[in-house]
Structures are given as C-alpha cells and as structure tokens.
KOLMARMI-208924 format. One record per residue (C-alpha): residue number from 1; residue in three letters; x, y, z. Coordinates in Angstrom, 2 decimals. Layout:
BEGIN
{NUM ALA {X Y Z}}
...
***
This chain:
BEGIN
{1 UNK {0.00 0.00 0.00}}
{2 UNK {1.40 3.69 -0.60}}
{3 UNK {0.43 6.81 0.15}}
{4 UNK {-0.91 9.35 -2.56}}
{5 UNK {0.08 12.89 -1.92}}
{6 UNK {-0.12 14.94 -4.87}}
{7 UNK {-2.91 15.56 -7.75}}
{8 UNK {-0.08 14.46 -10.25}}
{9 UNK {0.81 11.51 -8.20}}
{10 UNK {-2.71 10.56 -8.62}}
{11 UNK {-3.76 11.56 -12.25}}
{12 UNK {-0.86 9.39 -12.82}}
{13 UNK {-2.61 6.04 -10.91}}
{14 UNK {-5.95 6.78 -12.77}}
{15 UNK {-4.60 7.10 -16.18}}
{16 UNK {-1.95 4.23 -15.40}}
{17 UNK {-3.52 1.70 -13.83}}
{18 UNK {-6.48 -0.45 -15.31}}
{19 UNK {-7.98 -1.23 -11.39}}
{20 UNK {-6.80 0.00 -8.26}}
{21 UNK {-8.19 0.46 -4.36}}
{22 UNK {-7.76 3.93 -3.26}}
{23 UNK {-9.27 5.34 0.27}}
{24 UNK {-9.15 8.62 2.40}}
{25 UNK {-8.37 8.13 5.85}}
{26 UNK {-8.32 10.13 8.71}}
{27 UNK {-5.48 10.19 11.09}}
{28 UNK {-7.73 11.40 14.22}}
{29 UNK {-11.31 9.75 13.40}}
{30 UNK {-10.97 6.09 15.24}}
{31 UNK {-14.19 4.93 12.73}}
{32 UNK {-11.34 5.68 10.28}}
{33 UNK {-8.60 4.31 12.09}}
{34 UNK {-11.00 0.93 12.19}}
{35 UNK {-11.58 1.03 8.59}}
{36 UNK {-8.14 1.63 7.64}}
{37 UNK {-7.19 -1.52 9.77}}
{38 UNK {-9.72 -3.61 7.49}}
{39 UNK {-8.60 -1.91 4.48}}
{40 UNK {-4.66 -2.94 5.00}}
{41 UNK {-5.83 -6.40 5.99}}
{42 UNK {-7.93 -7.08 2.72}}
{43 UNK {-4.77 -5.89 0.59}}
{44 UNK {-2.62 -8.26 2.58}}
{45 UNK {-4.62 -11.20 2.50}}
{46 UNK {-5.22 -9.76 -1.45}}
{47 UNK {-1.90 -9.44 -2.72}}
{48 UNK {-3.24 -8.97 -6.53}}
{49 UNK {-4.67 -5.90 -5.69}}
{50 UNK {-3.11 -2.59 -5.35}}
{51 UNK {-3.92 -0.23 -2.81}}
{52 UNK {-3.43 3.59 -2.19}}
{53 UNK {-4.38 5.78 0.52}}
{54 UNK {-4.48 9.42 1.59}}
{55 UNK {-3.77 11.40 4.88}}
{56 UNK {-6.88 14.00 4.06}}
{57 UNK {-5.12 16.03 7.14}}
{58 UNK {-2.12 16.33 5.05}}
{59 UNK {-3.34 16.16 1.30}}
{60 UNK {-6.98 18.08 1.20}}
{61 UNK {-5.97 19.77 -1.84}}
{62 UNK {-5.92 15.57 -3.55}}
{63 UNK {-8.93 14.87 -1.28}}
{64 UNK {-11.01 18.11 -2.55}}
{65 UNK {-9.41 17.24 -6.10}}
{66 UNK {-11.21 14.01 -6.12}}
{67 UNK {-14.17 14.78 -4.36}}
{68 UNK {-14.94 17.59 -7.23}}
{69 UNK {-13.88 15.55 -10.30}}
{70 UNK {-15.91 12.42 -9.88}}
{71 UNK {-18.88 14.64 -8.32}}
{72 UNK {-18.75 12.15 -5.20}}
{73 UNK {-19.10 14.01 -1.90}}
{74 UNK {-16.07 13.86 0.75}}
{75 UNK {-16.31 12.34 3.54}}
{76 UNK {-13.92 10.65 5.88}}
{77 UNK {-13.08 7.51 5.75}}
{78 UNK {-14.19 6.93 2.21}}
{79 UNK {-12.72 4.26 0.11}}
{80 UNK {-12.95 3.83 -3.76}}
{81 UNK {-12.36 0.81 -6.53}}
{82 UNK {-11.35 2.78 -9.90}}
{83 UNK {-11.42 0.63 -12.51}}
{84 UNK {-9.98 2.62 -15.86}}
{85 UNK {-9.70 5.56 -14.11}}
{86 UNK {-13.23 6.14 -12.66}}
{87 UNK {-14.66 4.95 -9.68}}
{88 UNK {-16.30 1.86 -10.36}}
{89 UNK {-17.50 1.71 -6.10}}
{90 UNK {-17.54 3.46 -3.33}}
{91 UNK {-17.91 3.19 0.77}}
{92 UNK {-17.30 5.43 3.39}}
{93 UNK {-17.42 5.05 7.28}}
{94 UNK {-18.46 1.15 8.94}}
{95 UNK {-19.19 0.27 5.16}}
{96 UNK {-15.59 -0.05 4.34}}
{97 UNK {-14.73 -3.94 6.24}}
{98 UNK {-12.99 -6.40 5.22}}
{99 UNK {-15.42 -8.22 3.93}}
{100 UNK {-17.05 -5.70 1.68}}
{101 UNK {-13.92 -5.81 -0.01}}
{102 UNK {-13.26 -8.57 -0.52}}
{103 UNK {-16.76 -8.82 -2.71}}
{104 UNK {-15.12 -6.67 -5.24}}
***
C-alpha cells in the first residue's frame, strides 16, 4: 500500500492503472482508524490488488481534487475501486470492512 500525496501523483494512478483500491483516511477519526485496519488487511490477505491511501489532514488539496472531479461528496473515511480511471464503487465510514472488499 502507498500513500498518494499529490494531484499528479494521482492523475498518474488513474490514467496508469487499469484497477486499483484507493481510500481517504483520517489520522484522528478512530471509525477511520478501524476502517483503515480492514482496508490494510484485505490488501494483505489480497496481494493482486493494489492499494493507495491518503492522509486527508495532510493532502486536502488531492482529497477536494477528487471529491470535485468524480462529483462524489467527501467524507472521511471513504474508500474507492477505480477501474480505468473512474470509480467503479464506493464506501465510506463502517461500510468499508474487510469483507465488503473482498466482494469486489
């Protein structure tokens, strides 16, 4: 899993890769901290899949980026399966587990 930083560093992901995990994560929420925890567990136990994440405390210029160019409101945790560069699904709060996940 890496962490996303930068618009470019993500335009780059979406127009790069054909299907990837992405999710927004708080670093003070603990529903985020929970989800987060499922979130690393699914890509270990998934080790096809790739996996991205952002700090939204430290990136909100990527998080607001996002949030505006797919029209999908923020919110925090929110996670996100692009597949060719759109999002294909989307969670946020106790709807990103594990097992949701691993449905994709």
């Amino acid at each position: 899993m890496q962490k996303i930083e930068t618009i470019q560093q993500f335009e780059q992901l979406a127009e790069t890769k054909p299907r990837f995990f992405f999710m927004k994560h708080s670093l003070t929420c603990p529903i985020s901290a929970a989800a987060f925890t499922d979130y690393q567990s699914f890509l270990t136990s998934n080790g096809e899949e790739e996996g991205y994440y952002l700090a939204v405390q430290e990136s909100r210029e990527l998080s607001s980026f996002i949030a505006e160019k797919y029209s999908i409101k923020h919110e925090s945790p929110q996670a996100f399966l692009f597949i060719e560069g759109k999002p294909g699904w989307t969670a946020s709060h106790w709807n990103i587990t594990e097992k949701e996940l691993n449905k994709l």
